[in-house]
C-alpha positions, 0 to 999 in steps of 0.5 A: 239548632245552634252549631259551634266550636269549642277551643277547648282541648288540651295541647295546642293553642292557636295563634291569631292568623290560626284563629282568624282562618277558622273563624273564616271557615266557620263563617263561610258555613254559618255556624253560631258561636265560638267557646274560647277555653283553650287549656293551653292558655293559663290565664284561662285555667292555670293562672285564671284569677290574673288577668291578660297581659297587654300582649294576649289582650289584644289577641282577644281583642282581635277574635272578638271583632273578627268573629263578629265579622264573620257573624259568630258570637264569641264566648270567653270561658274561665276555668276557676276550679282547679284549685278548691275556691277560697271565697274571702277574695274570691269574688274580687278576682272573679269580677277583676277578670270577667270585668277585664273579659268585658272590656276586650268585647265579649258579652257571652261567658262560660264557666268550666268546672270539667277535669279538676280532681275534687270529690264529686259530690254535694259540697263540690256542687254547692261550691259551684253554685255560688261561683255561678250566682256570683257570675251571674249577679256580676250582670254583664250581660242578658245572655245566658251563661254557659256550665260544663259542670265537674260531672259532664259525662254519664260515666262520670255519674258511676249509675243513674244520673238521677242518683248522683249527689253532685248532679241532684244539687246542681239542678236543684240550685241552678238558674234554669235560663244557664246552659249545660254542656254535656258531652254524652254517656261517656268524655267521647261518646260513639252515639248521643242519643235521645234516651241519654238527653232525656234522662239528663233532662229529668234533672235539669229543665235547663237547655243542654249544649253538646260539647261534642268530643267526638273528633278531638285528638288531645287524648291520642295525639298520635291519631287524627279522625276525620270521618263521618259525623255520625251516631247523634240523630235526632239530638235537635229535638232535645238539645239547643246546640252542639259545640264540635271540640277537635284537634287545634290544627285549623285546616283539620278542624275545618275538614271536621267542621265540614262534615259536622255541619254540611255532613259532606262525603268523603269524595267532596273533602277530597276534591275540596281539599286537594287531597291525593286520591290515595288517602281513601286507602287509608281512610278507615284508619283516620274516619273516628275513635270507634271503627273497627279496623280490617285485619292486615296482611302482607299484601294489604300492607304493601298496598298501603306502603304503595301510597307512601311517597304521594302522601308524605313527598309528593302532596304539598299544602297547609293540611298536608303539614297538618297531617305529614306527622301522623302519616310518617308515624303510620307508615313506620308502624306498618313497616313494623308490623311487616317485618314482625309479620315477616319474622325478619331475622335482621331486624333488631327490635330494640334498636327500633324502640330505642329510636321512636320511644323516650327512656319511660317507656322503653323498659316497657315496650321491650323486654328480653 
């Protein structure tokens, strides 16, 4: 089964050095192949249709050889969907800029049609279709396109995947050789299952690449999780890859590609990573989306807080900075959660907001 990353989440966009590191990373694991489709890029999404100043150009140019070096294959995504596709120039800026793509070195490409605001439904798809053919006529290379269909999900289907109009015309239409990314019944799915891939694989006779959510942090920037990989057993047997999408913070994607693909335990990440032995306290409340949080009092509290100043003064490093922004802010809701516990008379709540919330929402959070 082929292991990758998939650069793209929302938030953070990586500078070369941040790329490169990862992409050593990725090499020392052995994994395959390297999605580039960072929303942050607006030539990738925003502004797809123009193509890479010099400047970013040569970024690229520099992750396609580096990636090579290390022995992972590059894969350029475009994002063409956002606004609704006017074909009469169409195919000229689409080939203009996959063009430009093959120029810079790469000979693996991906559409992406997740995320944009547009009817689910028989046109949509057979607007797909033909920005699929035309890719796929332009010939660029023998290997196979990459798709992250509109309906990439099972909740986005809204009930049986066989029943879904966006879904059935793409299957219908579609070269069998593309590739589907598929992140599972729900955008950050707790399991991914035989039975879910199967069902998917009754439409499409196409191979199916996970796009895995499953440590990305884009949608609670306040949270990071670096747990176990877990609740997708088996999937080798029905899917030809997984793609881990994460968090853009490269020392913490490396802990998560860690587990993905060497399924390492938490007391090696804390050697491995010169992690303070302390962060396994607070470990069930960084470990993934779907744990069950244990009820805190205040002597469980207290001992938390304990573990304050090693974590946020004493540790120095690169994945210490990393996660010094996240440690601060969970260490100050404890000590929120303290003094409500405590029903402190001194403390004035509002005063609190009004120092950690912007003006939206604070009228929401404190009400007299």
């Amino acid at each position: 089964m082929l292991e990758g990353y998939i650069e793209g989440y929302y938030g953070r966009l990586f500078s070369k050095q941040e790329r490169e590191l990862l992409l050593d990373h990725m090499g020392r694991l052995k994994m395959d192949f390297y999605i580039y489709g960072p929303k942050e890029d607006p030539y990738h999404r925003v502004m797809w249709e123009k193509l890479y100043p010099k400047k970013e150009r040569e970024v690229l140019i520099d992750f396609v050889k580096h990636s090579r070096k290390k022995g992972i294959k590059p894969v350029f995504a475009l994002s063409p969907g956002l606004k609704l596709i006017q074909f009469g120039d169409f195919k000229k800026k689409i080939t203009a800029k996959l063009n430009q793509a093959k120029k810079i070195g790469f000979n693996d490409f991906a559409i992406f049609f997740d995320d944009i605001e547009h009817e689910r439904d028989e046109s949509l798809a057979s607007q797909h279709l033909e920005v699929i053919e035309i890719v796929s006529r332009l010939n660029l290379s023998n290997n196979p396109l990459y798709v992250c269909p509109t309906v990439y999900c099972k909740s986005f289907a809204k009930g049986n995947l066989k029943d879904n109009e966006y879904l059935i015309t793409l299957a219908k239409g579609i070269d069998p050789s593309v590739r589907i990314l598929w992140t599972g019944d729900e955008v950050v799915s707790k399991s991914i299952g035989l039975k879910g891939i199967r069902e998917l694989k009754r439409l499409f006779t196409n191979p199916i690449v996970i796009w895995d959510n499953f440590y990305a942090n884009d949608y609670c920037p306040s949270k990071f999780f670096v747990g176990a990989y877990s609740g997708r057993k088996l999937l080798s047997e029905e899917v030809l890859g997984i793609g881990i999408n994460p968090t853009g913070m490269v020392q913490t994607d490396s802990v998560c590609l860690d587990r993905f693909v060497l399924n390492k335990s938490e007391d090696c990440l804390i050697k491995d990573f010169e992690i303070p032995q302390e962060f396994k306290l607070l470990m069930p409340y960084f470990d993934n989306p779907f744990k069950r949080l244990p009820e805190l009092n205040l002597k469980k509290i207290d001992k938390l807080l304990e573990t304050q100043y090693k974590l946020c003064i004493e540790w120095k490093g690169s994945l210490q900075l990393e996660w010094s922004p996240f440690l601060w802010r969970f260490y100050l809701d404890l000590i929120l959660l303290k003094k409500i516990i405590q029903k402190d008379g001194n403390f004035n709540l509002e005063e609190w907001i009004k120092r950690r919330y912007s003006d939206p929402l604070k009228k929401s959070l404190y009400r007299d």
